[in-house]
PLY file of the C-alpha trace (Angstrom):
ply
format ascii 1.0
element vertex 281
property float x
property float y
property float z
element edge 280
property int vertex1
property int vertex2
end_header
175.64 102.60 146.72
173.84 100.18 148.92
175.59 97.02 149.31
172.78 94.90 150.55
171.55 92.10 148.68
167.74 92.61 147.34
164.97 90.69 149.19
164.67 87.47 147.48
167.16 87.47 145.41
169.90 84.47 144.70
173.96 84.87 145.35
175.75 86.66 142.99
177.96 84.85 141.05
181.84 86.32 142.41
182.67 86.44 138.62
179.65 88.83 138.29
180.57 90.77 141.08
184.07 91.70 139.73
182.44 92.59 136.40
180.49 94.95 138.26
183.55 96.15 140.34
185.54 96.61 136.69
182.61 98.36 135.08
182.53 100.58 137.89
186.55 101.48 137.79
185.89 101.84 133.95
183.46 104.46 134.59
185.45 106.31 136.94
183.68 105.13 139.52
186.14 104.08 141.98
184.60 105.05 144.99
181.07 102.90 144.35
181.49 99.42 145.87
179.72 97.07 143.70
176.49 95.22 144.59
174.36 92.52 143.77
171.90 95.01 142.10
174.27 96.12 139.80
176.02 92.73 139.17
172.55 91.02 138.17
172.02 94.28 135.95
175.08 93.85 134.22
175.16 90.22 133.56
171.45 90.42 132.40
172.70 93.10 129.65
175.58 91.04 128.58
173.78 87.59 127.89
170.70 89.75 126.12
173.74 91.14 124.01
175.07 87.97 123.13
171.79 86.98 122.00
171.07 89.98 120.37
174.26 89.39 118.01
173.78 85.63 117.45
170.24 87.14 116.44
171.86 89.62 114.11
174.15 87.14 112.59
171.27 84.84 111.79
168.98 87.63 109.87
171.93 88.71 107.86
172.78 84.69 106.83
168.55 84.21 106.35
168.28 86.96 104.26
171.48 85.92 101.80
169.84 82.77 102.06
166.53 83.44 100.27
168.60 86.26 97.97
170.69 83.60 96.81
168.05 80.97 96.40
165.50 83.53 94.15
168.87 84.76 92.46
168.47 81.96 89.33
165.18 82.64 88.61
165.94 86.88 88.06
169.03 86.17 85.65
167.30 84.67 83.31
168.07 86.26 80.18
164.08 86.46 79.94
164.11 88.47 83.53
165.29 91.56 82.85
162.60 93.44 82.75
160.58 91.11 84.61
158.64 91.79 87.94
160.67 90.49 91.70
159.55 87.28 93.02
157.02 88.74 95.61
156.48 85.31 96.96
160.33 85.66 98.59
159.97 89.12 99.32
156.88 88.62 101.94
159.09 85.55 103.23
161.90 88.14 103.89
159.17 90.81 105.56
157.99 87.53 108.09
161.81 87.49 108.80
162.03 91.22 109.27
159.33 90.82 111.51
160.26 87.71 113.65
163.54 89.59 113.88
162.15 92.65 115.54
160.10 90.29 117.85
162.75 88.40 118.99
164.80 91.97 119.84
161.77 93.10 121.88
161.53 90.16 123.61
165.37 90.30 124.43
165.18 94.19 125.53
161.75 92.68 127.34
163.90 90.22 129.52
166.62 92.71 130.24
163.55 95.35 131.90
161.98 92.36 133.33
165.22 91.31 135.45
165.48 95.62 135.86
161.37 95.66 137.09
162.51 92.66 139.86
165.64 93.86 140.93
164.01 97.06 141.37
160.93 95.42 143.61
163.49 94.11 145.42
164.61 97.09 147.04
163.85 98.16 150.38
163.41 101.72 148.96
163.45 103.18 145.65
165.22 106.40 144.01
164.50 108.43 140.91
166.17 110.80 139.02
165.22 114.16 140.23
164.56 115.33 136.67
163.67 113.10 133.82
166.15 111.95 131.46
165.72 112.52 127.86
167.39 111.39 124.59
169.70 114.50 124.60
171.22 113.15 128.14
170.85 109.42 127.47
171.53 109.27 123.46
173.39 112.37 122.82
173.07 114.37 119.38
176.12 113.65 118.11
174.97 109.66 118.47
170.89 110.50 117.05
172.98 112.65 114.24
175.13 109.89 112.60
172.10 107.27 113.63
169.76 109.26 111.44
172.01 110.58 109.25
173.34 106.88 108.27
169.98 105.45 107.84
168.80 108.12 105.63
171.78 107.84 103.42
171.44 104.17 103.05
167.89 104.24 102.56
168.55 106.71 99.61
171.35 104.61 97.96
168.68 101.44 97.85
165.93 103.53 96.34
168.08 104.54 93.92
168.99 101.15 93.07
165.03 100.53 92.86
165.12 102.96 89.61
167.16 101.01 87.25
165.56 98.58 84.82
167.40 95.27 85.88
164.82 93.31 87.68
167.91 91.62 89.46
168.91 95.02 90.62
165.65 96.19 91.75
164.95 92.78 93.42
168.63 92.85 95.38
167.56 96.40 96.50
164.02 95.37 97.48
166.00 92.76 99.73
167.98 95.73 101.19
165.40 97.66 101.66
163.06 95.18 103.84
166.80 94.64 105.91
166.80 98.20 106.57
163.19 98.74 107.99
163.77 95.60 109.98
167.20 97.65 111.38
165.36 100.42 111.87
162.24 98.23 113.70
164.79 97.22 116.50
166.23 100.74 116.95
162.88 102.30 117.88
161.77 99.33 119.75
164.75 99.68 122.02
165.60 103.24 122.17
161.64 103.27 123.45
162.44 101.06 126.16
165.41 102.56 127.89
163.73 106.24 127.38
161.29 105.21 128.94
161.79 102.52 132.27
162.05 103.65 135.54
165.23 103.88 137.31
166.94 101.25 139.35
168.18 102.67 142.38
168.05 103.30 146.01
170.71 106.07 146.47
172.61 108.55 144.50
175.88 106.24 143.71
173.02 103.45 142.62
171.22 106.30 140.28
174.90 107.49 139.10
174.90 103.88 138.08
171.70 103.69 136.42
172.34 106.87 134.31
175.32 105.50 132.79
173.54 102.11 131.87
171.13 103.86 130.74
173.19 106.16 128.30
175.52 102.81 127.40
172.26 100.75 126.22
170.88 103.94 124.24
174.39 104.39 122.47
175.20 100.62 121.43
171.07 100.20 120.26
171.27 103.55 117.93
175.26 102.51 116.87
174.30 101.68 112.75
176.47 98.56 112.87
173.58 96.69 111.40
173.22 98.77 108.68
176.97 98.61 108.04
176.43 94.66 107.98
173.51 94.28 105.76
174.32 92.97 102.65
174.75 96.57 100.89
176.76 95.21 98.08
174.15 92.56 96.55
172.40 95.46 94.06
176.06 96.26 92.07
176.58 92.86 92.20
173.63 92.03 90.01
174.51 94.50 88.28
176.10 93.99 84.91
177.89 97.55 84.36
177.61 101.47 86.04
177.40 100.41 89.41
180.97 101.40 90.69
180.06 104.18 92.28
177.39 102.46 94.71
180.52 100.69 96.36
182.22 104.04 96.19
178.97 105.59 98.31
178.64 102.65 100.52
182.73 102.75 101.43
182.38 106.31 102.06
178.82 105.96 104.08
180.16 102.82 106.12
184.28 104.08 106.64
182.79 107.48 107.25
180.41 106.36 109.91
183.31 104.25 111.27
185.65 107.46 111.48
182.65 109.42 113.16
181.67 106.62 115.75
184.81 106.11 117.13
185.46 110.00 117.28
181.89 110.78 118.86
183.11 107.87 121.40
185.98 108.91 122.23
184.57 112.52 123.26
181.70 111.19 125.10
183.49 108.85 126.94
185.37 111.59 129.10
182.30 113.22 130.50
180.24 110.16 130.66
180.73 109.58 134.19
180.47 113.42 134.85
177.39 113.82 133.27
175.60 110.80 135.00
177.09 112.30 138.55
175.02 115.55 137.50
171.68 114.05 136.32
172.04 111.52 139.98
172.03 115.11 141.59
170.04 116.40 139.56
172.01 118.88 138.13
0 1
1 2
2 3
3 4
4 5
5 6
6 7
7 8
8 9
9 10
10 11
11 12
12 13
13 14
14 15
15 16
16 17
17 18
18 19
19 20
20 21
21 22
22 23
23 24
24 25
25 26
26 27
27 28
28 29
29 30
30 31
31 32
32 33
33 34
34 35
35 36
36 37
37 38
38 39
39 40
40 41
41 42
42 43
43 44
44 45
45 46
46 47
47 48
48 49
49 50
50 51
51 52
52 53
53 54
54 55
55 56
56 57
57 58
58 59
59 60
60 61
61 62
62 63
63 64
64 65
65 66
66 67
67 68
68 69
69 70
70 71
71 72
72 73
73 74
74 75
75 76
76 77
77 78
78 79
79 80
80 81
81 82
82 83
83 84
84 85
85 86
86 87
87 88
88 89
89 90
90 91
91 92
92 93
93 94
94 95
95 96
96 97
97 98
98 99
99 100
100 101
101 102
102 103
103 104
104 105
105 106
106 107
107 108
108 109
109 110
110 111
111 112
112 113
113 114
114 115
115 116
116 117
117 118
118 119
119 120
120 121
121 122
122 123
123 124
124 125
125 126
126 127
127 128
128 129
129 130
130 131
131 132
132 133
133 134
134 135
135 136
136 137
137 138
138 139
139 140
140 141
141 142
142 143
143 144
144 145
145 146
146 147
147 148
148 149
149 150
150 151
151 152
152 153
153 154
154 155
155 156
156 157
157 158
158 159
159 160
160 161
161 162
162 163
163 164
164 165
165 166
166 167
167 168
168 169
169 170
170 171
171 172
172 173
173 174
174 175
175 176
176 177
177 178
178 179
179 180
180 181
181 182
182 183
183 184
184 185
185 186
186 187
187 188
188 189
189 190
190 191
191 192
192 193
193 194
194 195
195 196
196 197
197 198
198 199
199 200
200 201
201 202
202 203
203 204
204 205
205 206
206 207
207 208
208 209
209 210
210 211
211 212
212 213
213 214
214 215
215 216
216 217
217 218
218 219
219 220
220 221
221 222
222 223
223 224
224 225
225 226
226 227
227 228
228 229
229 230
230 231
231 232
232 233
233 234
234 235
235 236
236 237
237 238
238 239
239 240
240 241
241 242
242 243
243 244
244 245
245 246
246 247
247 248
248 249
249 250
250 251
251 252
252 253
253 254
254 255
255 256
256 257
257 258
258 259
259 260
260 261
261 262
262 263
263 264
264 265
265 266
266 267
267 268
268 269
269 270
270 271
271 272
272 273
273 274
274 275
275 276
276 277
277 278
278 279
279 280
């Protein structure tokens, strides 16, 4: 990998530079020395994640917010069979929406600092053959992605059936939550399948590859739909709903199980498999 600095650009922090270096020995990368490129790249990812999480946190305590606030006037004795306060519900969909946007704008800022570094470069390098979600994501990772967000999305439809208008309402909150989760997952998963690499050598596409492949597998992780507020439907519930925290313990301990297994057998070839698509094997 290159070790000059890119025209134009500032000093690296040294506390940047030894992230790199770890990142690099955590890969099993020992022989890449790392650079300035690959510093800024780094640190760029971790603040957008940071973000991305305080962004997280705040949907999640919004949307309790305006559940909690609506919750008096759909348990009501009168409000059973009543229709959901709509007025809330489009409040919750600008939410959902402002919460994608801010995502994008966050992934946006993270290719942005990529597009410059890359400009930067004296020369440029690109994979010899294009990488696609089975190299970057995996199948094992789209599998429990897909398979997690189809499950949930079931459960809260279900919950739409019943005649408790508190019920339906708590599951039409879900539900909005869930297409904004799933907003942000295709947003991102578009952008890293899709921007140009970052690289002017082999060691420097290695490096990419495995960015690459890290970014696809934390965006399409369904930690967000573990963290929604799954619960609030039983818990407007008066009776029978027992076995929606049975399927949501199963659906969120069984995707934990899966993750960490899936992880744990990627994470062996990870470095491997970037060394291959670099060369273009």
């Amino acid at each position: 990998m290159s070790t000059a600095t890119p025209r134009g650009d500032q000093p690296v922090r040294p506390p940047d530079l030894e992230r790199a270096r770890l990142w690099l020995v955590g890969h099993g990368l020992t022989d890449v020395r790392p650079t300035a490129l690959l510093a800024k790249r780094l640190a760029a990812r971790q603040s957008s994640r940071l973000a991305g999480h305080l962004l997280l946190a705040a949907f999640i305590i919004t949307v309790a917010l305006v559940y909690t606030t609506t919750l008096s006037t759909i348990s009501r004795p009168d409000a059973v069979t009543g229709s959901p306060p709509y007025g809330s519900l489009l409040l919750l969909t600008a939410v959902v929406a402002a919460f994608v946007a801010a995502q994008a704008l966050l992934e946006r800022r993270v290719r942005r600092i990529d597009r410059q570094a890359g400009e930067a470069l004296t020369r440029r390098a690109a994979h010899p053959v294009r990488l696609g979600w089975r190299t970057v994501l995996g199948v094992p990772h789209a599998a429990l992605a897909g398979v997690t967000f189809a499950v949930a999305v079931a459960l809260t439809i279900s919950a739409l059936t019943v005649p408790e208008s508190g019920v339906r309402y708590a599951a039409a909150v879900l539900l909005i939550g869930l297409c904004g989760a799933a907003g942000v997952v295709v947003v991102q998963l578009r952008h890293v399948l899709t921007h140009p690499a970052v690289a002017d050598d082999e060691a420097a596409l290695t490096a990419d590859a495995i960015m690459r492949t890290e970014d696809a597998r934390e965006i399409a992780a369904p930690t967000t739909v573990w963290c929604l507020p799954w619960f609030l439907p039983a818990a407007a519930a008066d009776t029978g709903f027992g076995w929606w925290y049975a399927a949501w313990f199963v659906l969120i301990g069984g995707g934990a199980v899966t993750l960490a297994l899936i992880t744990l057998r990627t994470a062996r070839r990870g470095a491997a498999t970037a060394r291959r698509a670099a060369a273009g094997g």
